[in-house]
C-alpha positions in Angstrom: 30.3 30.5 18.5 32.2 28.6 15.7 30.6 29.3 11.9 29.4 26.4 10.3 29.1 27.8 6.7 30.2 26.6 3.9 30.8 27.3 0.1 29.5 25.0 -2.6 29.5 25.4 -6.5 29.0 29.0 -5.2 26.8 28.8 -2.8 26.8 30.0 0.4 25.5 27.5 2.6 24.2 28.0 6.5 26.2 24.7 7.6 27.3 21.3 5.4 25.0 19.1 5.8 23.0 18.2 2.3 20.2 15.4 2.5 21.0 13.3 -0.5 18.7 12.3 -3.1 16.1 9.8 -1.3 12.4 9.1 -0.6 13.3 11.9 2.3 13.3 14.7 -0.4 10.5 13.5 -2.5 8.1 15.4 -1.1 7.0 19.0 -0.3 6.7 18.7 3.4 9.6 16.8 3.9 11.6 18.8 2.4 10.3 21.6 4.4 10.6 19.7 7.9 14.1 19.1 6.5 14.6 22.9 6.0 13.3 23.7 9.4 15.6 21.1 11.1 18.4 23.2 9.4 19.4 21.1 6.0 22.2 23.2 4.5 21.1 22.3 1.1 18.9 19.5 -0.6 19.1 17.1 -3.4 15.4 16.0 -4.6 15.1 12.4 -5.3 16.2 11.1 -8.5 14.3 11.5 -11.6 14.7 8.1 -12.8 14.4 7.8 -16.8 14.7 3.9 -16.6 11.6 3.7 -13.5 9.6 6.2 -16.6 10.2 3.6 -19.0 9.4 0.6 -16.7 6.2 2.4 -16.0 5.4 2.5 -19.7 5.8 -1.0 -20.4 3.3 -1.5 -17.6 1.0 1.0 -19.1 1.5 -0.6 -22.3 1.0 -4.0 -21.1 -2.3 -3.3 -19.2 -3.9 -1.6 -22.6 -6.4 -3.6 -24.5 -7.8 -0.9 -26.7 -6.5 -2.7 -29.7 -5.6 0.6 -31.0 -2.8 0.8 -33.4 -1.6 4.6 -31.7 -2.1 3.7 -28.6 1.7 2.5 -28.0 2.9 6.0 -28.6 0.0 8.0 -26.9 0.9 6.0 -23.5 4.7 6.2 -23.6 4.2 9.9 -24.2 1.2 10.6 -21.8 3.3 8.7 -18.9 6.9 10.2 -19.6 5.1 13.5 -19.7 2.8 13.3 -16.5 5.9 12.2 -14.4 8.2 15.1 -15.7 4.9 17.5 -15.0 4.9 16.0 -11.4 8.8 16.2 -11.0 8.6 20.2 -11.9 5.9 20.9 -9.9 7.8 19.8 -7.0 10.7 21.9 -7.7 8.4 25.0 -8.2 6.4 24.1 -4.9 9.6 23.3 -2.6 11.3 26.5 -4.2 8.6 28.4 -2.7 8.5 26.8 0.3 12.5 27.1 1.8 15.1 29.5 1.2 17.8 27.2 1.2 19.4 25.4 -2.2 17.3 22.8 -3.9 19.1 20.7 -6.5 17.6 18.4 -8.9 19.2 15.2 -9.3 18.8 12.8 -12.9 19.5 9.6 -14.0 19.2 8.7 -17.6 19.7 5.1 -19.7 19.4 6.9 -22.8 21.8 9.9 -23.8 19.1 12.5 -25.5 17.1 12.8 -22.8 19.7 14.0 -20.0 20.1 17.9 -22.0 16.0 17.4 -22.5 15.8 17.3 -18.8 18.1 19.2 -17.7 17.1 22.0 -19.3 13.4 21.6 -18.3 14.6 21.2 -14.5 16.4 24.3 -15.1 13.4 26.4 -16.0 11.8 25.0 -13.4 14.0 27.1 -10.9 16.5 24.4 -9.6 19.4 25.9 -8.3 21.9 23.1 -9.3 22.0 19.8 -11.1 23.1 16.7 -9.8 24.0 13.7 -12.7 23.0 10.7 -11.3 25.7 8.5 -13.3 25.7 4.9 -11.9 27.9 3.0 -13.9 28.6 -0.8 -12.9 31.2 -2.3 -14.9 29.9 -5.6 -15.5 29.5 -5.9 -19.1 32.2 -8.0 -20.8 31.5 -6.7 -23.9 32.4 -3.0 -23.1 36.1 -1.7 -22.3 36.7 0.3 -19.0 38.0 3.6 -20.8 34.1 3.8 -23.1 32.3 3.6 -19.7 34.5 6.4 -18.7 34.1 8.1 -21.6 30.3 8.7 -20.8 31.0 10.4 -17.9 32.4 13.2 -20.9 29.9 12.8 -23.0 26.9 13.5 -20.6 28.5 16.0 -18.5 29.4 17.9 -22.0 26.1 18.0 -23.7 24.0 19.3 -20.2 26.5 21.3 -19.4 26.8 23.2 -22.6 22.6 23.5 -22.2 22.2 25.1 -18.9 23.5 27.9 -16.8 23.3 26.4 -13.2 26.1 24.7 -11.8 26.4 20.7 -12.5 27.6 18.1 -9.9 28.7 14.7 -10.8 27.9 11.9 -8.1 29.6 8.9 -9.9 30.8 5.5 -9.2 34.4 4.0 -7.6 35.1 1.4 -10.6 37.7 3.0 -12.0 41.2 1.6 -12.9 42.4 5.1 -13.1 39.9 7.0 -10.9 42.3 9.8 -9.5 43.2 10.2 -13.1 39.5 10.3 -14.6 38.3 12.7 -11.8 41.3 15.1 -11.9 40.5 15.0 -16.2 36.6 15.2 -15.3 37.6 18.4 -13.3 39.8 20.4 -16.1 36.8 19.9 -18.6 35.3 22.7 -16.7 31.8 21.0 -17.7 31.8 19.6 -13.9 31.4 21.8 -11.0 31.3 19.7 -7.7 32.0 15.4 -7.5 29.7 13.5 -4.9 32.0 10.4 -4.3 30.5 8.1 -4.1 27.1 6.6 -5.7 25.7 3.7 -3.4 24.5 0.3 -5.2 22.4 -1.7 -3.5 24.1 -4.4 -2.2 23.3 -8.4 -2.7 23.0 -11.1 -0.7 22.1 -14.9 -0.7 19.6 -16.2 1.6 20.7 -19.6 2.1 18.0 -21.5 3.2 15.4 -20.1 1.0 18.4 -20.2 -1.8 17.5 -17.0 -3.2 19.3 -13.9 -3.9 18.4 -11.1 -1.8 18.9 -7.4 -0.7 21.2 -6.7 2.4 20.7 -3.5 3.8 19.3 -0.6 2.0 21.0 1.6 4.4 24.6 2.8 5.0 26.6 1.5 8.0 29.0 3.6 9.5 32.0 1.9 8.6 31.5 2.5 5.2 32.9 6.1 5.3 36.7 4.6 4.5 35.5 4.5 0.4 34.9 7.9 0.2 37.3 8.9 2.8 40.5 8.2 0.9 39.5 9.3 -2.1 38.0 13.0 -0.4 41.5 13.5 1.3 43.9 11.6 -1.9 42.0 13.9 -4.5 41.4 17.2 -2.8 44.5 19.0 -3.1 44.4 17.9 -7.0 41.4 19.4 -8.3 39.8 22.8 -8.2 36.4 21.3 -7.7 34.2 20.8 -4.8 34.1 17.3 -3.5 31.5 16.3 -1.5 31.2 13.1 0.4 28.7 10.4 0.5 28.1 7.2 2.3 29.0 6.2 6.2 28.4 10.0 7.3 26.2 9.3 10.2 27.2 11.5 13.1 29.4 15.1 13.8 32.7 13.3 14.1 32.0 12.1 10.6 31.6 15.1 9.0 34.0 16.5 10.5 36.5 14.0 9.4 35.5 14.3 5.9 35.8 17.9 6.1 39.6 17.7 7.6 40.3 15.1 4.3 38.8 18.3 2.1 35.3 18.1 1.4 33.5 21.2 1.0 29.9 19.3 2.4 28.7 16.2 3.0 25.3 14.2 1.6 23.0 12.3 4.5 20.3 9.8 4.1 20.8 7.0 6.2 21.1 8.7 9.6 17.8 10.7 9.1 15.8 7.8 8.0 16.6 6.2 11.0 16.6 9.0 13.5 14.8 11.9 11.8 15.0 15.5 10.6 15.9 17.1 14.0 18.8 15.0 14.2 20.1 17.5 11.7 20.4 19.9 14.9 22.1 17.2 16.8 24.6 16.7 13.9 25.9 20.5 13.8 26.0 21.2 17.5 28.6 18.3 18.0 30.6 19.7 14.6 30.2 23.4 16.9 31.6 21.6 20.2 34.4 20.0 18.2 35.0 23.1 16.5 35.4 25.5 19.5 37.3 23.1 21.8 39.8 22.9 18.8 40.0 26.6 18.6 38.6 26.5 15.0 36.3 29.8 14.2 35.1 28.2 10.8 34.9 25.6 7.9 37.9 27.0 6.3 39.9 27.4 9.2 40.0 23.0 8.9 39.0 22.3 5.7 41.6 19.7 4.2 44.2 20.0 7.3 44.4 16.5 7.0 44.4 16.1 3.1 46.8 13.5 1.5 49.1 16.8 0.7 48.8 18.2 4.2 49.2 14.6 6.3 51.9 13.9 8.3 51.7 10.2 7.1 49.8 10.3 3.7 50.6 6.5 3.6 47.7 5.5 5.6 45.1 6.7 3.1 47.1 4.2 0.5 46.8 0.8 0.0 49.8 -0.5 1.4 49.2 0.7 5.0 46.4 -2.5 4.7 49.5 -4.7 4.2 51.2 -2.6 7.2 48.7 -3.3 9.4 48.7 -6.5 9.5 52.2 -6.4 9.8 51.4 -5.3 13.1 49.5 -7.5 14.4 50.9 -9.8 16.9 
């Protein structure tokens, strides 16, 4: 029977499958129905700094006390009640599974990522996973100091705790091999989860309104972080870990043969459910033993940009090619 463990900042994981950061982990039970279905590890839903502050100004908003201290006693009663409810549910699903539990943050204001980070910490997470979604759509900010705060951040919470720190970032990079291979030798990163997912607009045109397409991932959107598993894995010492599109066995195992140490999941479980975590590994173990391969390792980046027979097709250009093709 083929061995579907894994290593990950230093864990030892049972198999790769990690459920990403979602309304699927936000909970106590469903993180334990996610455990019981076999989860290799699990990233709790996003504490959200800038959903805390939106909450405030609601708070705020709906006080009519008239009192001058007010202000301050709500944004501090509310900020503190949801970080109270956010460690208790890294106590309570500590207690409850055996398998890794990672905390996952995202911050609009730079103090308060070491502030939580350190408090998520003492709350027994096992990791940390910075939550940095940066969109490059300000015209009044330069590429290379939206890059920079991918440093900064990563710096001061890694300098704070002792638990290992992932990094799931964005694509908009004009240098991206270059910022994650630099990102890497800082030694204040420990794993990259490429890649984060916006949610993606739309126009409703009859209505003439902007909308929301779909909230969840499509399999064809595995190609992003694809390329950038297999271009970047023989270049860093780093785990990589891939996100997005990963909805069956084959796909895992594909991101696995371009060098991923694990994969994050959310999509395919909302839609089909915990247990399909079972279904998930047994085709990986099929795979696996009619390939002859007894483990992870015995795969793991066979089909790298390095290790490729024709690295070209995870480049640009082969687009070009392809069409070149076509008759």
């Amino acid at each position: 029977m083929a061995d579907l463990s894994t290593k990950y900042m230093g864990f030892n994981l049972k198999n790769p499958i990690i459920i990403g950061s979602s309304e699927l982990t936000n909970s106590v039970n469903k993180i334990k129905a996610l455990a019981d279905s076999n989860a290799g590890a699990i990233v709790l839903k996003s504490f959200f700094e800038e959903q805390i502050m939106a909450e405030v100004s609601q708070n705020i908003y709906k006080d009519q006390s008239g009192y001058t201290d007010a202000y301050e006693y709500i944004r501090e009663y509310t900020k503190e009640h949801n970080i109270d409810k956010y460690l208790d549910l890294i106590r309570e699903a500590k207690k409850s599974v055996d398998i890794p539990i990672i905390a996952s943050i995202n911050c609009i204001s730079d103090n308060e990522w070491i502030s939580y980070a350190k408090k998520f910490e003492e709350a027994g997470a096992d990791a940390l996973e910075l939550n940095i979604a940066i969109l490059p759509s300000d015209f009044n900010v330069k590429s290379e100091d939206n890059e920079k705060k991918y440093f900064s951040i990563t710096e001061k919470v890694k300098s704070q705790v002792n638990i290992p720190v992932s990094l799931k970032m964005s694509y908009f990079s004009a240098g991206l091999a270059n910022l994650i291979q630099q990102l890497s030798y800082s030694g204040n990163v420990d794993s990259f989860v490429l890649f984060n997912r916006y949610y993606m607009p739309d126009v409703d045109i009859d209505k003439l309104k902007v909308t929301t397409s779909s909230t969840l991932s499509s399999p064809s959107e595995i190609s992003t972080s694809l390329r950038w598993i297999a271009l970047l894995s023989e270049s860093i010492t780093k785990d990589l870990v891939a996100s997005t599109g990963v909805h069956d066995g084959n796909a895992v195992v594909k991101q696995i043969l371009a060098g991923a140490s694990a994969v994050q999941i959310v999509s395919a479980f909302y839609k089909k459910g915990p247990q399909y975590i079972n279904t998930i590994l047994k085709d990986i173990e099929e795979w696996m033993d009619k390939k002859g391969f007894a483990n992870i390792e015995d795969f793991k980046g066979k089909l790298s940009y390095d290790k490729a027979k024709n690295p070209a097709v995870f480049e640009r250009t082969q687009f070009m090619r392809y069409y070149d093709n076509v008759k």
